[in-house]
N, C-alpha and C positions, 0 to 999 in steps of 0.2 A: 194629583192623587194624594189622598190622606194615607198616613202608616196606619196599618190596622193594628199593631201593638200600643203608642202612644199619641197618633192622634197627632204627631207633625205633618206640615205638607212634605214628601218627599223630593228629590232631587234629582235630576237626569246626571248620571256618569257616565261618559263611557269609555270602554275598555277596548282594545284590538278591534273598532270597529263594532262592538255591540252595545247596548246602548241597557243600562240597569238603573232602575230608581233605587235610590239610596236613601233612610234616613238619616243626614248629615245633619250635627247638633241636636240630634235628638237621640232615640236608642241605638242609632248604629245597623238596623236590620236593613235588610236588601232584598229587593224584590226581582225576583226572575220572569222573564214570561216566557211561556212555555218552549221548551226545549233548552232554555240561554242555560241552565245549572249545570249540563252535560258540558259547556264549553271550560268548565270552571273548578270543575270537583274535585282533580287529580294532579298531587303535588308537582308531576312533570308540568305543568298547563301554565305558564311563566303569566299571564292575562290574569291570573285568580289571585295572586299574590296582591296586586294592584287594591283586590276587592276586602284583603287583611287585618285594615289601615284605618277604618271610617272613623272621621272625628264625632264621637258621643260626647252628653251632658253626663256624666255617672251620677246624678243626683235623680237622676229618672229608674224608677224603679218598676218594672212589668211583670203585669199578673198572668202569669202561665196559665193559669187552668182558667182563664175568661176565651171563651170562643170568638174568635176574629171573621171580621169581615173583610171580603176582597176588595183590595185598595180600586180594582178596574172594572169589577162586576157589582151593579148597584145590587143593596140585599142579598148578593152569597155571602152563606156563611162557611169557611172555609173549612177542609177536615183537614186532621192531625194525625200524622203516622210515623211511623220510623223511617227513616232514610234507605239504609240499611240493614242486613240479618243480624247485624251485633247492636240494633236496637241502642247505640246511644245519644244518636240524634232526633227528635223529633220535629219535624217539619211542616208547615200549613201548605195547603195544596187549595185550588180551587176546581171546585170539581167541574165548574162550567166552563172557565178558558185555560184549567192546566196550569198557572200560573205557579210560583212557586215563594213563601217567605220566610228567612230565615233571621232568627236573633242574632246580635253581636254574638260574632265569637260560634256559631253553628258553621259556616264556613270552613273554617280555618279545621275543624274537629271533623266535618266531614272529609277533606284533602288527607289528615292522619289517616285518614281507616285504612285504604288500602291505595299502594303505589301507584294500582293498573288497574284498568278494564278487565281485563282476564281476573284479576285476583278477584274485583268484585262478584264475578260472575263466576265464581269456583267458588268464593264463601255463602252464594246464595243458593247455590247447586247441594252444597252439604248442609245447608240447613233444612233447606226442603226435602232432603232425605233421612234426614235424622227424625225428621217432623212424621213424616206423610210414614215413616219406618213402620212406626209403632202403631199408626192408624189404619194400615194397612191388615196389620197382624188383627188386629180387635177385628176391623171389619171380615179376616178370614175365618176367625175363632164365630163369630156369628153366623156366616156363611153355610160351613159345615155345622152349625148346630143346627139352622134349618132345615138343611139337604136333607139331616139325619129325622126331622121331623115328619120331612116330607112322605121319603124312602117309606117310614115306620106306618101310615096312614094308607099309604098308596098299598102297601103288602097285607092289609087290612081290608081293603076294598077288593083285593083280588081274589082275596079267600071269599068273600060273600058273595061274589059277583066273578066268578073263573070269567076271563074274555077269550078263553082258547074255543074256537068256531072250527071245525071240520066240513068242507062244502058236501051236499049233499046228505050229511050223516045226519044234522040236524035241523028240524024244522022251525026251532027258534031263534036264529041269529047267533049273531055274537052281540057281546056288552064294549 
């Protein structure tokens, strides 16, 4: 497999039994397949520490904002998103086998964010409420303006058109 940041062939590592492409003498980036990043991320995971280390060229300089292709999947082009809710990793992902690549040094920044599982998943629980808070609110303030549209047209109709029907009193229906 070619690195999709610099275009080395990558390297087979492996770790506690899991097996990562490295670029070794080249930019240092490492490739995950799918699921292997979850074994690695969190500073307890004594396996990740291994993955800290990769010998790079630093005369190799890589263009971030060039869109990558997946080193396993011919023609995907990989998307880029944050890691995590504190947004200071960005990560290539493949959308077709999950795969996962990260820059020298994205690793190591990822294992900082948070000690635990749980942390990560209580800092993603308050982002999405902080988020979804205030959208929520908009979407209510919209809500009741409509209701209040509705209400106003509907008590408009009723005056032109009474739908109060009394059986037998009247020979034209109700509306």
């Amino acid at each position: 497999m070619k690195c999709p940041a610099c275009g080395n062939q990558l390297q087979e590592m492996t770790v506690s039994d899991i097996t990562v492409d490295v670029c070794k003498g080249g930019c240092g980036g490492i490739w995950f397949d799918n699921f292997e990043l979850k074994k690695f991320d969190e500073p307890h995971e004594s396996a990740g520490q291994e993955l800290l280390d990769i010998e790079r060229d630093e005369s190799i300089v890589i263009d971030h904002t060039k869109k990558r292709n997946c080193p396993k999947c011919d023609d995907m082009i990989m998307m880029r998103h944050f890691s995590s809710s504190k947004k200071e990793v960005e990560i290539d992902e493949c959308p077709n086998c999950c795969g996962i690549w990260l820059d020298a040094g994205e690793l190591e920044t990822i294992r900082n964010l948070f000690s635990s599982e749980e942390e990560k998943k209580a800092a993603a629980e308050a982002y999405l409420s902080e988020v979804l808070k205030s959208d929520l609110a908009v979407q209510q303030i919209k809500d009741e303006s409509a209701e209040y549209r509705v209400r106003s047209i509907t008590s408009i109709f009723r005056f032109l058109c009474p739908s109060y029907y009394i059986p037998g009193k009247q020979d034209w229906g109700a509306y």
